[in-house]
Backbone as a chain_set.jsonl record, in Angstrom:
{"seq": "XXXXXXXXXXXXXXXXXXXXXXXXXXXXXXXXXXXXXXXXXXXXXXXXXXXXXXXXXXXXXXXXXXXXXXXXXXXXXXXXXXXXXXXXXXXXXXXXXXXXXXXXXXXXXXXXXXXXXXXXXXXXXXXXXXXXXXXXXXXXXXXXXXXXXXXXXXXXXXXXXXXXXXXXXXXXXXXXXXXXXXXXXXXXXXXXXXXXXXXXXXXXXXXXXXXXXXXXXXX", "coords": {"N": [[74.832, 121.205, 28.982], [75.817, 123.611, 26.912], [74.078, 126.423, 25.982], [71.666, 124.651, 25.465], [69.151, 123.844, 27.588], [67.357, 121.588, 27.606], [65.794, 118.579, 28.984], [65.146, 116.818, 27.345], [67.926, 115.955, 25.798], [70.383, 113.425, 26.443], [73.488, 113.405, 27.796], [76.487, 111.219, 27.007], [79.254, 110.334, 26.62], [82.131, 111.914, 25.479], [82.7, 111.669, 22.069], [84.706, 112.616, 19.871], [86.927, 115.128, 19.607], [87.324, 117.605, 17.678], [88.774, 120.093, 15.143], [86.943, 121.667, 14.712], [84.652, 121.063, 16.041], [83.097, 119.469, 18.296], [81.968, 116.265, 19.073], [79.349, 114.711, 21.233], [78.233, 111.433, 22.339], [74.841, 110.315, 22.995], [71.623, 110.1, 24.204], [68.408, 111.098, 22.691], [65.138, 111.955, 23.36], [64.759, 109.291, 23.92], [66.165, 108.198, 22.043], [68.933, 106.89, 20.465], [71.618, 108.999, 20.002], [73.619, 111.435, 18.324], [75.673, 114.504, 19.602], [76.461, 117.225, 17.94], [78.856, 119.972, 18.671], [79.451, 123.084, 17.685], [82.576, 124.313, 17.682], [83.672, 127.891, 19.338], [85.891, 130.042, 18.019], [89.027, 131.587, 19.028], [90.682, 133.493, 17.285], [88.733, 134.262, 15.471], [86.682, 137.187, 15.393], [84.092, 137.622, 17.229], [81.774, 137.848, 16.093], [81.716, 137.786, 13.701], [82.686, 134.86, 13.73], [80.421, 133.492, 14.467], [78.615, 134.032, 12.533], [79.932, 132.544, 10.651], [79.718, 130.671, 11.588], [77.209, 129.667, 11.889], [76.035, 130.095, 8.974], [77.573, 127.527, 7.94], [76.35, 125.234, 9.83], [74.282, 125.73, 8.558], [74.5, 124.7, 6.281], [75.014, 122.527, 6.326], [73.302, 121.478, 7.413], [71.141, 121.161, 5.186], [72.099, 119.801, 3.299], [72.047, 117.57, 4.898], [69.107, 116.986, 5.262], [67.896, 116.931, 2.647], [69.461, 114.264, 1.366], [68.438, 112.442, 3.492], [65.987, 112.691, 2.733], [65.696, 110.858, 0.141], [66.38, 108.834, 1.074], [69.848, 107.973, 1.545], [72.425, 106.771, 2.993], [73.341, 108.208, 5.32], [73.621, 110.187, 8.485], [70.504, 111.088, 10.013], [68.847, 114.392, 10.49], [68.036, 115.115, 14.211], [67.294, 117.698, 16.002], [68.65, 121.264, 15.638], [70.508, 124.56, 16.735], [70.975, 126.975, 15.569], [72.064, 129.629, 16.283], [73.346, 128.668, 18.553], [75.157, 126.716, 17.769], [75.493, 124.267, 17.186], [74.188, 120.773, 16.604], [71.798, 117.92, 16.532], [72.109, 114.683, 15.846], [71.048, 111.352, 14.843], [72.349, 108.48, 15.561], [74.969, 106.417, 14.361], [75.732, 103.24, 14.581], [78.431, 101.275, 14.956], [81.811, 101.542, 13.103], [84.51, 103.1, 11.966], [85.593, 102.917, 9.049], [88.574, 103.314, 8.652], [89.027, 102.035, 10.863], [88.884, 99.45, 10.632], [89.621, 98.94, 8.005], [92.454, 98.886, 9.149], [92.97, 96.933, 10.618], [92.478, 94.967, 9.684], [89.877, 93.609, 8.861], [88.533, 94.894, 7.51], [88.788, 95.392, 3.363], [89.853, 94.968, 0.119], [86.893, 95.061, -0.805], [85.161, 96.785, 0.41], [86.419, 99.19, 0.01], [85.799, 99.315, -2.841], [83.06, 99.248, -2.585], [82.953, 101.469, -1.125], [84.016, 103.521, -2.903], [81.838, 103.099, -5.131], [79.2, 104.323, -3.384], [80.291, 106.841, -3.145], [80.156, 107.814, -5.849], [77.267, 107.912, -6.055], [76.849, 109.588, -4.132], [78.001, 112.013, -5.109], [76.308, 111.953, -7.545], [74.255, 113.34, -6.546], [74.865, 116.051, -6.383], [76.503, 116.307, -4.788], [79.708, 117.791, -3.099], [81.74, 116.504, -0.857], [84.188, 117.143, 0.598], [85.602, 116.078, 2.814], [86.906, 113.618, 2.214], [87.362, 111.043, 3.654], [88.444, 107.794, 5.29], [87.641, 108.134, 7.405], [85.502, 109.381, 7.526], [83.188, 107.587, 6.974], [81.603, 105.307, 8.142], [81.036, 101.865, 8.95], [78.823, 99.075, 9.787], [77.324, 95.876, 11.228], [77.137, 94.286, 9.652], [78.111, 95.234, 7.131], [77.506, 97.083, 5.799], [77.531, 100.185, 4.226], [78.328, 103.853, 5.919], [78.036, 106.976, 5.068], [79.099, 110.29, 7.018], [79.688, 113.502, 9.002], [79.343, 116.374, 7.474], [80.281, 118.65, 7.39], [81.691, 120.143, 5.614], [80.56, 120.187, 3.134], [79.315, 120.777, -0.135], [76.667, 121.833, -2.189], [75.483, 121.693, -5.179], [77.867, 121.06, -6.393], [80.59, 122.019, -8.618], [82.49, 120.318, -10.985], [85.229, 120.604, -10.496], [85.361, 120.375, -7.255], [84.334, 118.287, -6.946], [86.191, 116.089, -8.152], [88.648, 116.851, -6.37], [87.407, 115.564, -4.163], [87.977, 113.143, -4.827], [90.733, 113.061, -4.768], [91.118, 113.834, -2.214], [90.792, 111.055, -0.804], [92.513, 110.015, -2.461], [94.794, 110.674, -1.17], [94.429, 109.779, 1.362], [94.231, 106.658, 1.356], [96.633, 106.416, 0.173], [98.385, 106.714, 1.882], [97.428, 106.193, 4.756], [96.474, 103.501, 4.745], [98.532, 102.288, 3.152], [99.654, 99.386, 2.874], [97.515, 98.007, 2.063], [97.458, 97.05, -1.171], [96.724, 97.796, -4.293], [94.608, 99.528, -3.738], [93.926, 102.426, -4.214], [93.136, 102.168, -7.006], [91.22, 100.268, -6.942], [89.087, 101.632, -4.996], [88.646, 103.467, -7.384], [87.423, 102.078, -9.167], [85.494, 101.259, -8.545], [84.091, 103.601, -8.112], [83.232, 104.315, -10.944], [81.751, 102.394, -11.421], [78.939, 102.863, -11.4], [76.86, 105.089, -12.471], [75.037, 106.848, -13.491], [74.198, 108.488, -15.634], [74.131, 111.014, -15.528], [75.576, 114.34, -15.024], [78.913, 115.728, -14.015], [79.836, 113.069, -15.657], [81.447, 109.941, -14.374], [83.65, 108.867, -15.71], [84.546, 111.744, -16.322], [84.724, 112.893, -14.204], [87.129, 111.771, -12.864], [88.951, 111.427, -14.22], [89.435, 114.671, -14.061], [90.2, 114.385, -11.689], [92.976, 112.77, -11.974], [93.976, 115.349, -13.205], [94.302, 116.659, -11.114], [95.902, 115.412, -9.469], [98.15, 114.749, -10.789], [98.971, 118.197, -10.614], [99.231, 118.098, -8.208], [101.837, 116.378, -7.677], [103.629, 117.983, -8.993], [103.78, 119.738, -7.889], [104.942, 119.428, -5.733]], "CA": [[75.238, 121.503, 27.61], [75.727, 125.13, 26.441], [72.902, 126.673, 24.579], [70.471, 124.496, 25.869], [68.819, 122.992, 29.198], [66.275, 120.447, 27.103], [65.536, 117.301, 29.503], [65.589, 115.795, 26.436], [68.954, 115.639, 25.9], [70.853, 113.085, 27.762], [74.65, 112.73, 27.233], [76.872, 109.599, 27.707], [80.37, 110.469, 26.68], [82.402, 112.417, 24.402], [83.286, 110.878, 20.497], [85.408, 113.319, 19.299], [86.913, 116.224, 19.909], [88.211, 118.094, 16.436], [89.239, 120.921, 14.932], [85.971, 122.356, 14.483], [83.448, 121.29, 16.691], [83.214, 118.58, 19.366], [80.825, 114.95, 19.199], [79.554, 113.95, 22.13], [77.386, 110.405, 22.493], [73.938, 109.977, 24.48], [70.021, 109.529, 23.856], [67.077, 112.0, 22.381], [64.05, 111.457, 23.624], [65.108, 107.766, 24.464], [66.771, 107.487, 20.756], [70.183, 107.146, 19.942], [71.854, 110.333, 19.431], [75.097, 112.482, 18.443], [75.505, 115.696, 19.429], [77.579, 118.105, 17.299], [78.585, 121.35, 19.05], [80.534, 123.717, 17.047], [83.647, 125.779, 18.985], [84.205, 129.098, 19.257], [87.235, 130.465, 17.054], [88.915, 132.407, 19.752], [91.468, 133.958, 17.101], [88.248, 135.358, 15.008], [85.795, 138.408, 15.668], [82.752, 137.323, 17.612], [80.089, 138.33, 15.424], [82.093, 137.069, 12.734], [82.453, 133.111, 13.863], [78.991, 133.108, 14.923], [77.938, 134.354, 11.641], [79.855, 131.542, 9.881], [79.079, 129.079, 12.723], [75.661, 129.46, 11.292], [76.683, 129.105, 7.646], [78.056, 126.27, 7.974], [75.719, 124.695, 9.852], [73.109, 125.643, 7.674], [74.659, 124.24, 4.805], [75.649, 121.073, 6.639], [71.66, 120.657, 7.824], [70.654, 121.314, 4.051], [73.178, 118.954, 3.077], [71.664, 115.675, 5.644], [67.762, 117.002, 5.078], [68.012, 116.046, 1.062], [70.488, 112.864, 2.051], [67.408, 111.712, 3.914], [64.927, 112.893, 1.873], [66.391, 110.034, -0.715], [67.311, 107.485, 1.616], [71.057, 108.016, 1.257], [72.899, 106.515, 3.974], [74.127, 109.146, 6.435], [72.624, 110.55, 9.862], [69.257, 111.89, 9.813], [68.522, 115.165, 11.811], [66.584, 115.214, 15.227], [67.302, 119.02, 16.177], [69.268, 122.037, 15.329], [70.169, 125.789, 16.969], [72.242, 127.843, 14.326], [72.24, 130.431, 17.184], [74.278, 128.52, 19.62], [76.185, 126.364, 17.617], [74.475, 122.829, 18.08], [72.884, 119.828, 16.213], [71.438, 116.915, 17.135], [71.775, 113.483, 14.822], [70.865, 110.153, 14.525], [74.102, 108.147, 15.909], [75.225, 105.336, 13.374], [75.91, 102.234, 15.303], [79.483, 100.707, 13.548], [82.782, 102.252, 13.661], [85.096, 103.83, 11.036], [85.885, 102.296, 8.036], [89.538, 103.707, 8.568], [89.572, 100.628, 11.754], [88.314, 98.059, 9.631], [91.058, 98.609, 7.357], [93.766, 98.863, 10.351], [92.891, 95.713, 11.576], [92.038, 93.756, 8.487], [88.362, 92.868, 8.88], [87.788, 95.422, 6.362], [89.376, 94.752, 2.599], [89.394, 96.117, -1.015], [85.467, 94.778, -1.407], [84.324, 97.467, 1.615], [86.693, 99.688, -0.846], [84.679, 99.764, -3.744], [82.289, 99.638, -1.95], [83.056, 103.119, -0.578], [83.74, 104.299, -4.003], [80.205, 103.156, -5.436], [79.001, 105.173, -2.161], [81.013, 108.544, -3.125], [79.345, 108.684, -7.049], [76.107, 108.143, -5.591], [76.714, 110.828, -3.559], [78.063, 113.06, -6.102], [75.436, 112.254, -8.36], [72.977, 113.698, -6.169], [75.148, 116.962, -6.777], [77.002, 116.94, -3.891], [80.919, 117.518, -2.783], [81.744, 116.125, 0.629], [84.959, 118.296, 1.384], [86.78, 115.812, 3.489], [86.672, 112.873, 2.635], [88.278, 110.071, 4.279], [88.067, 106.736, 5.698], [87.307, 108.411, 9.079], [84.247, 109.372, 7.94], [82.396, 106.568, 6.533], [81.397, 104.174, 9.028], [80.84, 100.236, 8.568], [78.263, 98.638, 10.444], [77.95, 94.734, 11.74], [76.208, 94.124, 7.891], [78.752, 95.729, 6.236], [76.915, 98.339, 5.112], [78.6, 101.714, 5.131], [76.968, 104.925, 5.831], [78.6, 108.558, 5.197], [79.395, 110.816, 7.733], [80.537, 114.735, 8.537], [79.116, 117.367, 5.914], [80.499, 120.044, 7.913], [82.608, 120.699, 4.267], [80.036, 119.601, 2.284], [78.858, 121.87, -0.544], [75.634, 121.567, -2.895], [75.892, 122.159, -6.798], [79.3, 121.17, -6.762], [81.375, 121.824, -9.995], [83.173, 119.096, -11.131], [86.608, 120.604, -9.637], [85.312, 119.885, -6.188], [84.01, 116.379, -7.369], [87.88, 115.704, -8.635], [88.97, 116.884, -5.149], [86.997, 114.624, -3.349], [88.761, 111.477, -4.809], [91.832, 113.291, -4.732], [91.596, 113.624, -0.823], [90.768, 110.114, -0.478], [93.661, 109.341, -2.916], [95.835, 110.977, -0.178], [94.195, 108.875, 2.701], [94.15, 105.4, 1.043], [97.579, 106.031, -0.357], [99.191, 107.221, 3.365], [97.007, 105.624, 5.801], [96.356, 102.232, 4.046], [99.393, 102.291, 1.889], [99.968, 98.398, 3.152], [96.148, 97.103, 0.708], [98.041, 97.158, -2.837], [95.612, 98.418, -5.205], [93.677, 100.593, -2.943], [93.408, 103.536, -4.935], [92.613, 101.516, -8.059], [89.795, 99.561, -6.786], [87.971, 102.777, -5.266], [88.485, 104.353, -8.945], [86.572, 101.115, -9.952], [83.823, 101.1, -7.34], [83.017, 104.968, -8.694], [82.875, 104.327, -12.094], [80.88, 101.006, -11.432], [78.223, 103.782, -11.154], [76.727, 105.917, -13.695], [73.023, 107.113, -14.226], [73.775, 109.25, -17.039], [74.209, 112.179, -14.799], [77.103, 114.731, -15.474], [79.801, 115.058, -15.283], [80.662, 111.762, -15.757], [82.215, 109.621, -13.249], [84.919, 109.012, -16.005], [85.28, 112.792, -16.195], [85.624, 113.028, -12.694], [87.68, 110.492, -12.519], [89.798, 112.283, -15.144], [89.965, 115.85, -13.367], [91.268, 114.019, -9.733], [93.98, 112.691, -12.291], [94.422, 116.366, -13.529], [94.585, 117.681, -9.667], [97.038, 114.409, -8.562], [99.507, 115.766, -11.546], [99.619, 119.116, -10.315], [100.01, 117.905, -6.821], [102.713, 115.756, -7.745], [104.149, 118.555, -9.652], [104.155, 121.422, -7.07], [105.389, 118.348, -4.506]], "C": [[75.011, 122.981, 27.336], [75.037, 125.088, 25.579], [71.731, 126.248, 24.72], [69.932, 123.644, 27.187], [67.835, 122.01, 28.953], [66.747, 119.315, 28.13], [65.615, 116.251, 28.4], [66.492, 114.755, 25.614], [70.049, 114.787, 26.919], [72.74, 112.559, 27.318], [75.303, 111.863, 28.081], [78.525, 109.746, 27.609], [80.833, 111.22, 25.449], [83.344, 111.33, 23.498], [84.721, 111.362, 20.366], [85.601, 114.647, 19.528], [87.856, 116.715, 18.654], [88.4, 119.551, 16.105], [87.904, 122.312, 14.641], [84.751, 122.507, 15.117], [83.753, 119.737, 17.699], [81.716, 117.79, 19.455], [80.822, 114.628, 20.655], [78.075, 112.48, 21.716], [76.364, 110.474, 23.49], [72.488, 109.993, 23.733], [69.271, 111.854, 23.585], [66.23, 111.983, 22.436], [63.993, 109.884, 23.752], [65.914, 107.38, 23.189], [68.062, 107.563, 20.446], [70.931, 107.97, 19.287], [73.468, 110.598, 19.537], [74.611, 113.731, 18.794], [76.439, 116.726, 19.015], [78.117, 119.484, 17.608], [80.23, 121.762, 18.051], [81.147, 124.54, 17.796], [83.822, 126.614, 18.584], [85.346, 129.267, 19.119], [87.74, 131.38, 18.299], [89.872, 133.847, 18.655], [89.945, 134.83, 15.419], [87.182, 136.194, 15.996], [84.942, 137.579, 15.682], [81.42, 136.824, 16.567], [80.679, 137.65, 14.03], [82.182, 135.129, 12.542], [81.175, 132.67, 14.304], [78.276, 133.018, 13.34], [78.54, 132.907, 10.474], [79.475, 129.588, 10.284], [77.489, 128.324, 11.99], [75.638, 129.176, 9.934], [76.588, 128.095, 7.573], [77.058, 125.0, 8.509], [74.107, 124.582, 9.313], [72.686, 124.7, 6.596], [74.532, 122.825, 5.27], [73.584, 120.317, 6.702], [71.039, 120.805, 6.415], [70.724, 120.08, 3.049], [71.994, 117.257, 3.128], [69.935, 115.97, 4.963], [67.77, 116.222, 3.319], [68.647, 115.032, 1.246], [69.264, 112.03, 2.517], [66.115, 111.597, 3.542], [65.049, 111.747, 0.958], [66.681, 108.829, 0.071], [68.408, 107.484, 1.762], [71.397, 107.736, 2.684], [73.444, 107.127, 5.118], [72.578, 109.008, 7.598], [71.726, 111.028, 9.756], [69.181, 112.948, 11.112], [67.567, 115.224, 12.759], [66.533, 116.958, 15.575], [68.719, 119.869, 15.942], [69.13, 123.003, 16.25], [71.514, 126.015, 16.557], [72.794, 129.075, 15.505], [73.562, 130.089, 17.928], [75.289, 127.166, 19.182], [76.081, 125.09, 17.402], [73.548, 121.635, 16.531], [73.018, 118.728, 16.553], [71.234, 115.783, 16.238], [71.589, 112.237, 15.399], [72.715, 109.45, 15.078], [73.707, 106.681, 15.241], [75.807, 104.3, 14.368], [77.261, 101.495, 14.158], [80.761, 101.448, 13.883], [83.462, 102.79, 12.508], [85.791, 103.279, 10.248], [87.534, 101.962, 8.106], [90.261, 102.442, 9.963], [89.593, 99.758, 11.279], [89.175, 97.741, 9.238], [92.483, 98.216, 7.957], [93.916, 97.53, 10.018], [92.31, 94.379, 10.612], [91.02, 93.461, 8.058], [87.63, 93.8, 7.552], [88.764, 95.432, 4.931], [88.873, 95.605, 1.422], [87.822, 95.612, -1.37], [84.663, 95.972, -1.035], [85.375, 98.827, 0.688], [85.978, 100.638, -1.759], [83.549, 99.698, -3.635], [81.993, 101.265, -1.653], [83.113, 103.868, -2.052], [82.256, 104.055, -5.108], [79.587, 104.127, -4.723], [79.385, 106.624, -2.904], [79.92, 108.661, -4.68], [78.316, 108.649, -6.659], [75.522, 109.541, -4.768], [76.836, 112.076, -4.827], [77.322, 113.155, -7.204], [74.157, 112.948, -7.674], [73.617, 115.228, -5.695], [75.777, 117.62, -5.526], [78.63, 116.818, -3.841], [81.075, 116.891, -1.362], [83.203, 116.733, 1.468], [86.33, 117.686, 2.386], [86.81, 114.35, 3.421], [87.829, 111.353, 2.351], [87.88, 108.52, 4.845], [87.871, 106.978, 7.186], [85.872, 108.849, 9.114], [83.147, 108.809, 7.096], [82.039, 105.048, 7.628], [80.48, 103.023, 8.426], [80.134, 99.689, 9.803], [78.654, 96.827, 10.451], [77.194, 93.845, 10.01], [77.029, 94.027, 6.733], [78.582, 96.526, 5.341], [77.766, 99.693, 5.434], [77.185, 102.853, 4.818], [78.014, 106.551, 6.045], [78.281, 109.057, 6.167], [79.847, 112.202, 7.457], [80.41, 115.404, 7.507], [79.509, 118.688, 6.411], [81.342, 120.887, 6.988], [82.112, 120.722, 3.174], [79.476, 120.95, 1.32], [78.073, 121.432, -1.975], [76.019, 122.129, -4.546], [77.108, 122.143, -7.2], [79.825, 121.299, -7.97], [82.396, 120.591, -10.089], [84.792, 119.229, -10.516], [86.519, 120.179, -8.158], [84.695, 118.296, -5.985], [85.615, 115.672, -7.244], [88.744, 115.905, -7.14], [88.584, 116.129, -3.967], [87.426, 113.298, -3.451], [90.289, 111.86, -4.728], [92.236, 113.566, -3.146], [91.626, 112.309, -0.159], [91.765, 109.299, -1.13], [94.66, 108.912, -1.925], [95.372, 110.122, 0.922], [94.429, 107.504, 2.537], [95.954, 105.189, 1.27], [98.491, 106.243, 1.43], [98.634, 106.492, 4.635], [97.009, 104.053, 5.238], [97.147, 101.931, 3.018], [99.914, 100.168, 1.756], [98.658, 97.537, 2.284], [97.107, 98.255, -0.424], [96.438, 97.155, -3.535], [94.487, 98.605, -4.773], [92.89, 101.542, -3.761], [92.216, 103.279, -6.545], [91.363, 101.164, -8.41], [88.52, 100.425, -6.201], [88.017, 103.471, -6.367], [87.422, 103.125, -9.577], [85.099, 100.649, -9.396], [83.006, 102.456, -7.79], [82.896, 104.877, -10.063], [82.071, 103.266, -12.829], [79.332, 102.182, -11.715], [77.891, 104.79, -11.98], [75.492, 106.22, -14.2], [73.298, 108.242, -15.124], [73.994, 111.032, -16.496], [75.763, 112.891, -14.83], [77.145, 116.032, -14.632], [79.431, 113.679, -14.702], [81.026, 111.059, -14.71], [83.483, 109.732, -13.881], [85.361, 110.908, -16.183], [85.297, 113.484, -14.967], [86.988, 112.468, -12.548], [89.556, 111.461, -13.358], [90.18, 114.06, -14.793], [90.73, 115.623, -12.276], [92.424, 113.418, -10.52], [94.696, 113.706, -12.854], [95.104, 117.062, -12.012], [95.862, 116.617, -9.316], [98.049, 115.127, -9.441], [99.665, 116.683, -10.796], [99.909, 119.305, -8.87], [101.336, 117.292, -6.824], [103.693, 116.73, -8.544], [104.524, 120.166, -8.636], [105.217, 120.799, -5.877], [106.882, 118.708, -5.067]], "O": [[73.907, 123.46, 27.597], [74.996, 124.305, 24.631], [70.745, 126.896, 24.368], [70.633, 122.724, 27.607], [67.349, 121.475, 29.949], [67.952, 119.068, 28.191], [66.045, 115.104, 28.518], [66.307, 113.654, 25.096], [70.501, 115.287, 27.949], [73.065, 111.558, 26.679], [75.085, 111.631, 29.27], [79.141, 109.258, 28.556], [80.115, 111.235, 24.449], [84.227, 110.547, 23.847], [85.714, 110.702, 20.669], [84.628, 115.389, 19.659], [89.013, 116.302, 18.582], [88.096, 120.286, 17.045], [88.058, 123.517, 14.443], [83.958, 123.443, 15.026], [84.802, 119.11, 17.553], [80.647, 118.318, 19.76], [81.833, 114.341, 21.295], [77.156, 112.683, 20.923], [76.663, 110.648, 24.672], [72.497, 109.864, 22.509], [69.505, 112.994, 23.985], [65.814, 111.985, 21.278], [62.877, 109.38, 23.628], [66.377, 106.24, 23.194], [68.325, 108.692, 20.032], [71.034, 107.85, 18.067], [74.283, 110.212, 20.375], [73.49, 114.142, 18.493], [77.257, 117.09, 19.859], [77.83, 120.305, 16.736], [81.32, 121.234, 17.832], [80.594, 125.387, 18.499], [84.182, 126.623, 17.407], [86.099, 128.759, 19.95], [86.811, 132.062, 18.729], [89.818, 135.007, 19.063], [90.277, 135.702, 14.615], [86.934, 135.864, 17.156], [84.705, 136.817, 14.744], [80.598, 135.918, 16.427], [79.903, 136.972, 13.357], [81.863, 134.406, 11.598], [80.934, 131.477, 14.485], [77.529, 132.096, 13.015], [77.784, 132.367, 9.666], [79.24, 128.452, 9.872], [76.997, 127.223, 11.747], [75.245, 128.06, 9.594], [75.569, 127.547, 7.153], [76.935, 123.968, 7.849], [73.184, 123.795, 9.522], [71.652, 124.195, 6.159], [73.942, 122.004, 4.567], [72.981, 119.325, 6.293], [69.903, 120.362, 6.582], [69.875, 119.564, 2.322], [71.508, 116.452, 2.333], [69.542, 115.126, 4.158], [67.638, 115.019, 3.093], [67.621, 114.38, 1.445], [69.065, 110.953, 1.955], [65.295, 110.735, 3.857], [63.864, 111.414, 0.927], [67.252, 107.87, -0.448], [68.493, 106.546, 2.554], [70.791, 108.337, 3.571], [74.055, 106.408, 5.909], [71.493, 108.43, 7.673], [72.012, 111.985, 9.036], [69.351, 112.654, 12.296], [66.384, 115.359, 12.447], [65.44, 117.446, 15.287], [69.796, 119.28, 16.034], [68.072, 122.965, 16.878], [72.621, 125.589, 16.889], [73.994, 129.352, 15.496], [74.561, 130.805, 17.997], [76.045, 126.64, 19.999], [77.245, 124.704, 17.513], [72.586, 121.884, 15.803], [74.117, 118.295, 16.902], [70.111, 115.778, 15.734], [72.015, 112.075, 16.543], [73.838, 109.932, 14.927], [72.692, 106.005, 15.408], [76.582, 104.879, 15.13], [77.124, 101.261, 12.957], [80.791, 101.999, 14.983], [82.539, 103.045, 11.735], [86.905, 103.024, 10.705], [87.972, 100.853, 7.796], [91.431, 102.075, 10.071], [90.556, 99.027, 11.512], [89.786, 96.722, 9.559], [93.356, 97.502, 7.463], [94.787, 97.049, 9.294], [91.89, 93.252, 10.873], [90.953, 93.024, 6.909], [86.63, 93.549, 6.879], [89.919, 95.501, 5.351], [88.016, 96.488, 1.421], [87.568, 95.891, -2.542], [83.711, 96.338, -1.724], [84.672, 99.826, 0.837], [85.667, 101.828, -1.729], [82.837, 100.075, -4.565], [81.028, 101.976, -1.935], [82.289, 104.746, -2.309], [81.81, 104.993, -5.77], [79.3, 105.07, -5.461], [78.469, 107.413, -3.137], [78.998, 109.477, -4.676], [77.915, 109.798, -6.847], [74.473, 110.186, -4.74], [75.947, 112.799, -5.278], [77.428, 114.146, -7.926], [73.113, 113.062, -8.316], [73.058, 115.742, -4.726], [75.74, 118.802, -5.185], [79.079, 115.851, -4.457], [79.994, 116.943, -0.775], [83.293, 116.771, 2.695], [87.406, 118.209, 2.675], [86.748, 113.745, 4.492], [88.576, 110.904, 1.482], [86.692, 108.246, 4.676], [87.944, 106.088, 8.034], [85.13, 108.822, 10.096], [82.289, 109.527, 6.582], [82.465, 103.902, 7.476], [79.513, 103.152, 7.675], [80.739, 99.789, 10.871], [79.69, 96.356, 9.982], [76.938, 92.655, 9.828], [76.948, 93.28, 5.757], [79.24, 96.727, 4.32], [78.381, 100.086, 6.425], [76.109, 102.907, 4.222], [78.524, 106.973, 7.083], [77.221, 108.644, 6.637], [80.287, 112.517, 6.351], [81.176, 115.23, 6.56], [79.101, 119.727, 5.892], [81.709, 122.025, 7.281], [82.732, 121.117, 2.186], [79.228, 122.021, 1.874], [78.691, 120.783, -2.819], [76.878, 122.975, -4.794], [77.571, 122.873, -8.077], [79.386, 120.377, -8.658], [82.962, 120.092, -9.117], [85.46, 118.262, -10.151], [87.521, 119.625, -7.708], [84.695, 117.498, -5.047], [86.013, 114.901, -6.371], [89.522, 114.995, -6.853], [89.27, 116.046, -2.948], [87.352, 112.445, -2.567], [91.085, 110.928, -4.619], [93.414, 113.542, -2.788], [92.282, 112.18, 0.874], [92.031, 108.167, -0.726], [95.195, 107.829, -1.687], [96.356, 109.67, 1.508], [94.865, 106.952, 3.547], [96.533, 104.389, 2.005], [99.338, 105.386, 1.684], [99.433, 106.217, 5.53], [98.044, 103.5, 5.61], [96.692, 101.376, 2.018], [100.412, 99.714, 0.726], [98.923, 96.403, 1.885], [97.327, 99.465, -0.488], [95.387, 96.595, -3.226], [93.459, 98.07, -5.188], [91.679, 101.551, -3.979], [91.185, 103.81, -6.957], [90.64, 101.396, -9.379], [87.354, 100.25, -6.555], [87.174, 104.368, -6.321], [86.663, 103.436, -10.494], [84.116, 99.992, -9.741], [81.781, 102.553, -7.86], [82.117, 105.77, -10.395], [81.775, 103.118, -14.015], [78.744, 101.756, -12.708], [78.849, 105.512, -12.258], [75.03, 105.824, -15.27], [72.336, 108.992, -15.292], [73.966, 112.016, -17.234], [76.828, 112.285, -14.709], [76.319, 116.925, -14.445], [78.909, 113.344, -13.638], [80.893, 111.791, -13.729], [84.411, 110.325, -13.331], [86.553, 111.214, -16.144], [85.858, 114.564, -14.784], [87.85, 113.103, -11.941], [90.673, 111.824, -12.988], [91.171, 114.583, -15.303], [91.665, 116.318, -11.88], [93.353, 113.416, -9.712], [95.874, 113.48, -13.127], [96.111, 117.761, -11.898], [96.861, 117.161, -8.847], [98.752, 116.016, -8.959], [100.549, 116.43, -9.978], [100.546, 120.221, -8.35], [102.074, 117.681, -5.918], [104.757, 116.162, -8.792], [105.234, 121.164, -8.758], [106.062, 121.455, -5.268], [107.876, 118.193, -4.554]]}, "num_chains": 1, "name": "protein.A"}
C-alpha cells in the first residue's frame, strides 16, 4: 500500500474504485477494515492536490470523529495520514441500500427510514454532499448506517441542508423511479423528526422545494 508498510494492515480486495479515491477491503489489527486512499489529480498542481487532499480529509475525519462521538451510525475511525492520502475505517457489514431497492427486499419502510436517518444527521449540523442510496448501507437487521463524508461539511446553512434532499430527490426519482411514492415517503421519514433544532425540517423541506423549482426551471 502506498504511504505505508504497517504489518498491520492486511488487504483482501478492492470495493470501489471512484472518482476520488479508491476502497479497498481487509483487516486492522485482526478487525474489520476499509481502507480509503485518496488519488492523485494528475490534471492539478502537486502541491496544490496534496494540499486539498488533506482538506478534505480533514474535514471528512472531523466529520466521522463527532458521528461517533454520539453514536450516529456511520464508520468509526481506526487510522489516518493526511500526508499520504489514506484512512483507515471500520467496514460496515450489509450492502447498499441502492441493491435492496433493485431487487425488492428493500421497500418504502427502509425509505423513511433513510429519511428519519438524514434529519438526524442534519440536526447534528451536518450536510452530507452526496447523498444517495449508494451510500447508506442496510445491514441483515435492517438497520441502516451512513456512509462517505468525503463532501460532507459542518455548520451547514440551510441551502446545503435543501440540497441534500434535493440530490436524493434526483436518485430516488431516476434510479428507483419504479417505488411510486418514493420521494414522498422520504419527505415523511424527515419530518417524522424534529427536536426543536433549526432550521426546521419543514423549512428544509421547503428550501429543497425552492432548489427542485429552479432546477425544473433552468431544465
Amino acid at each position: 500500500m502506498d504511504g505505508t508498510s504497517t504489518p498491520m494492515w492486511v488487504e483482501e480486495k478492492i470495493l470501489h474504485i471512484g472518482a476520488e479515491a479508491k476502497i479497498f477491503a481487509g483487516s486492522w489489527l485482526g478487525m474489520s477494515a476499509v481502507l480509503k486512499m485518496r488519488e492523485p489529480k494528475s490534471y492539478r498542481h502537486p502541491s496544490l492536490d496534496r494540499r486539498l487532499t488533506r482538506q478534505r480529509l480533514s474535514a471528512e475525519a472531523r466529520v466521522l470523529d463527532r458521528l461517533n462521538a454520539i453514536n450516529f451510525p456511520s464508520p468509526r475511525i481506526f487510522d489516518i495520514d493526511l500526508e499520504n492520502g489514506w484512512m483507515l475505517l471500520s467496514r460496515i457489514e450489509g450492502r447498499p441500500l441502492y441493491e435492496a431497492l433493485q431487487d425488492g427486499s428493500a421497500g418504502l419502510d427502509e425509505i423513511k427510514n433513510f429519511g428519519s436517518l438524514i434529519r438526524r444527521f442534519h440536526e447534528e449540523g451536518f450536510s452530507h454532499g452526496d447523498l444517495t442510496t449508494h451510500n447508506v448501507i442496510i445491514d441483515e437487521n435492517n438497520n441502516l448506517i451512513l456512509i462517505d463524508f468525503g463532501l460532507s461539511k459542518i455548520d451547514s446553512e440551510i441551502e446545503q441542508l435543501g440540497l441534500d434532499i434535493q440530490v436524493l430527490n434526483e436518485c430516488l426519482t431516476a434510479s428507483h423511479h419504479t417505488i411510486e411514492k418514493s420521494v414522498e415517503t422520504m419527505i415523511d421519514g424527515y419530518c417524522n423528526v424534529d427536536s426543536g433544532i433549526q432550521p426546521s425540517a419543514s423549512e428544509v423541506i421547503e428550501r429543497f422545494e425552492a432548489i427542485r423549482g429552479r432546477v425544473r426551471y433552468h431544465a
